[in-house]
C-alpha positions as a Python dict, from the first residue, in 0.01 Angstrom:
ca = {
    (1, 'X'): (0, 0, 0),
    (2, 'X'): (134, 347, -93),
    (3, 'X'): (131, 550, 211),
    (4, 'X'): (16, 937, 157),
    (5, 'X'): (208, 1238, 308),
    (6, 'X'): (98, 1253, 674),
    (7, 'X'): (241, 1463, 928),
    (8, 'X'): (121, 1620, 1338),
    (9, 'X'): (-18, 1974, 1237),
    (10, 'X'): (-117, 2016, 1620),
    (11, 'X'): (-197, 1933, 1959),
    (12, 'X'): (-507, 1986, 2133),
    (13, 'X'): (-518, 2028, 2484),
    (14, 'X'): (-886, 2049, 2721),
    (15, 'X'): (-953, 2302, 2947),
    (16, 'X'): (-1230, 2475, 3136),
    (17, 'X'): (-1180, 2770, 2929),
    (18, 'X'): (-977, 2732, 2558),
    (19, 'X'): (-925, 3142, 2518),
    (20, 'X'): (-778, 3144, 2894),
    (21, 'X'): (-537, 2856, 2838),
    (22, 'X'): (-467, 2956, 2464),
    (23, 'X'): (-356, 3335, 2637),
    (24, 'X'): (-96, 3168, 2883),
    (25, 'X'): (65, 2988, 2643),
    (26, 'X'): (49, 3288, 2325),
    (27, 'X'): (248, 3466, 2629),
    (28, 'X'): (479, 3212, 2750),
    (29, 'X'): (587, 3089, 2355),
    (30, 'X'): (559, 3403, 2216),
    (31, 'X'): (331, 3290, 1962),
    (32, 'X'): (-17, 3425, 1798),
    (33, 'X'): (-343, 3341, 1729),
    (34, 'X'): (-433, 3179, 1404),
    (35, 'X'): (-772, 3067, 1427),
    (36, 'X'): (-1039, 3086, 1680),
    (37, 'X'): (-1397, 3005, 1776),
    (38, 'X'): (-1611, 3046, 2101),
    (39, 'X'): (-1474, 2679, 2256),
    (40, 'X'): (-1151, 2637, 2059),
    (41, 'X'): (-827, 2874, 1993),
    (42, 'X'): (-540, 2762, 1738),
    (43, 'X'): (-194, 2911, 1796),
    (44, 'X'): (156, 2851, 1677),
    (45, 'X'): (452, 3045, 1582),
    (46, 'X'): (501, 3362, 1387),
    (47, 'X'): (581, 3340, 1045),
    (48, 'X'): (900, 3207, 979),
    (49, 'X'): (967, 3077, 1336),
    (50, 'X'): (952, 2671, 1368),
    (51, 'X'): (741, 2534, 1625),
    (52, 'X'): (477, 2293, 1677),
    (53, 'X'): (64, 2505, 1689),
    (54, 'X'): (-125, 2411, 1979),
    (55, 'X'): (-507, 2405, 2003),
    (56, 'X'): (-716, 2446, 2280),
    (57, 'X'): (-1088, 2325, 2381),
    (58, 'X'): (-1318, 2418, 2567),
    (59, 'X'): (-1466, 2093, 2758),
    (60, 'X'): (-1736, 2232, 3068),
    (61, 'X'): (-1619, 1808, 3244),
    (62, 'X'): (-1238, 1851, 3222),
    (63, 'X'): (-1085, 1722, 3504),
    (64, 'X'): (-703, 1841, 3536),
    (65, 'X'): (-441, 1572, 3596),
    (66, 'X'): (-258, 1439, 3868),
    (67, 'X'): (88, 1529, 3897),
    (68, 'X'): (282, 1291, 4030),
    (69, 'X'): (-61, 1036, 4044),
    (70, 'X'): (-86, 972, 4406),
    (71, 'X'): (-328, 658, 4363),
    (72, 'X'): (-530, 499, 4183),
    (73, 'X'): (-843, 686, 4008),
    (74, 'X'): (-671, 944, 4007),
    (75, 'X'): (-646, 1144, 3648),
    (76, 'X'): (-332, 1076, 3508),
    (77, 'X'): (-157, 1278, 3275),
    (78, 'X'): (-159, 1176, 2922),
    (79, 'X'): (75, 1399, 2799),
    (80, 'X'): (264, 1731, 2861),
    (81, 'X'): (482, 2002, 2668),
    (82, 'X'): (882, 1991, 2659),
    (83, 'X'): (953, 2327, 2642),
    (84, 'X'): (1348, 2380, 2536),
    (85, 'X'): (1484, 2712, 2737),
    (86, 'X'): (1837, 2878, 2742),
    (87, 'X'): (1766, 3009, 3109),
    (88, 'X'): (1585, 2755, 3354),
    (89, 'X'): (1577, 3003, 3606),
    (90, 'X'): (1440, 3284, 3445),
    (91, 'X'): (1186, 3134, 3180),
    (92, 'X'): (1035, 2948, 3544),
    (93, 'X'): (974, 3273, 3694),
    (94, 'X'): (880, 3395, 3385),
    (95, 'X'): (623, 3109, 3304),
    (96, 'X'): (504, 3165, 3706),
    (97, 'X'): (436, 3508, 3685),
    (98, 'X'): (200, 3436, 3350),
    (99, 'X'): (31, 3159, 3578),
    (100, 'X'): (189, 2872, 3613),
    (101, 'X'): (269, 2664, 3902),
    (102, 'X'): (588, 2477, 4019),
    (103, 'X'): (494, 2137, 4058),
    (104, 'X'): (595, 2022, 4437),
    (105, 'X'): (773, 1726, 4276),
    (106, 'X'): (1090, 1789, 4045),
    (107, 'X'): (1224, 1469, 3932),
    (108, 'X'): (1584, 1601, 3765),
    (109, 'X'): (1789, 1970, 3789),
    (110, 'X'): (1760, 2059, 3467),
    (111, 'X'): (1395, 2044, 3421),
    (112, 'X'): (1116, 2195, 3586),
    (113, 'X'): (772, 2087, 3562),
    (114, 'X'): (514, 2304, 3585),
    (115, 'X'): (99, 2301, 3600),
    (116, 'X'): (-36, 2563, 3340),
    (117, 'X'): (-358, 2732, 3451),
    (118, 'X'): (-582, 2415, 3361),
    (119, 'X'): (-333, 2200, 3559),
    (120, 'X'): (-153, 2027, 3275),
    (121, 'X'): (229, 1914, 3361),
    (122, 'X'): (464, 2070, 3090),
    (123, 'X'): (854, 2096, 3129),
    (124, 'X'): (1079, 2350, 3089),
    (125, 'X'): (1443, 2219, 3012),
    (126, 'X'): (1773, 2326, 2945),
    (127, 'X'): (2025, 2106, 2705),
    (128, 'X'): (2350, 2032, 2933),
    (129, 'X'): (2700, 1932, 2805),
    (130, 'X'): (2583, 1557, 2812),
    (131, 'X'): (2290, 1581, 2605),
    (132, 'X'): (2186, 1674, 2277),
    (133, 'X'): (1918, 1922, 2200),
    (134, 'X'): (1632, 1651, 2237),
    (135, 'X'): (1364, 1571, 2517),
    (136, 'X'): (1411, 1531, 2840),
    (137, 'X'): (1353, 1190, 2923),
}
């Protein structure tokens, strides 16, 4: 079978409120608005900058994640944003004082999770002499 061009255009995350959490992270990535309806906001980067977009929906039952999960039931995260920074220190307070929150538990120095407004996990890393300019594991 002949396989057709396919490719991830976005990723769509829940939240009580799609405009709110779509404003946090226009701010924190320094990105815009391309598209947007009454429950669902599409951003990404400006022209000629490479990033992944990132949608957002509005969903009235979303029920934030658990991060670490504590016990069973609880709502595990599913996923979460590695953010690449040149300044851990900096982009953190940075990211706090648009609304995030440092997550009590920090698993390795050179990354800090934090909860965006809606309580999603994301990461904020730095690249250090022994590793390459991928993910954090």
């Amino acid at each position: 079978m002949t396989r057709t061009h396919t490719k991830v255009s976005t990723v769509v995350l829940d939240a009580h409120d799609a405009h709110e959490l779509a404003g946090f992270y226009r701010r924190l990535l320094g990105y815009e608005v391309r598209s947007e309806e009454p429950h669902w906001v599409l951003i990404g980067p400006p022209p000629g900058e490479e990033g992944i977009a990132l949608s957002f929906e509005t969903e009235p039952e979303y029920v934030p994640p658990v991060w670490p999960t504590r016990k069973p039931g609880d709502q595990q995260m599913m996923l979460h944003l590695d953010i690449q920074v040149d300044d851990l220190a900096g982009e953190t307070a940075r990211a706090v004082a648009e609304g995030a929150t440092v997550a009590d538990y920090q698993p390795q120095d050179d990354v800090r999770v934090l909860l965006d407004p809606s309580g999603h996990p994301f990461c904020l890393w730095v690249e250090t002499p022994e590793q390459d300019a991928s993910a954090p594991e």
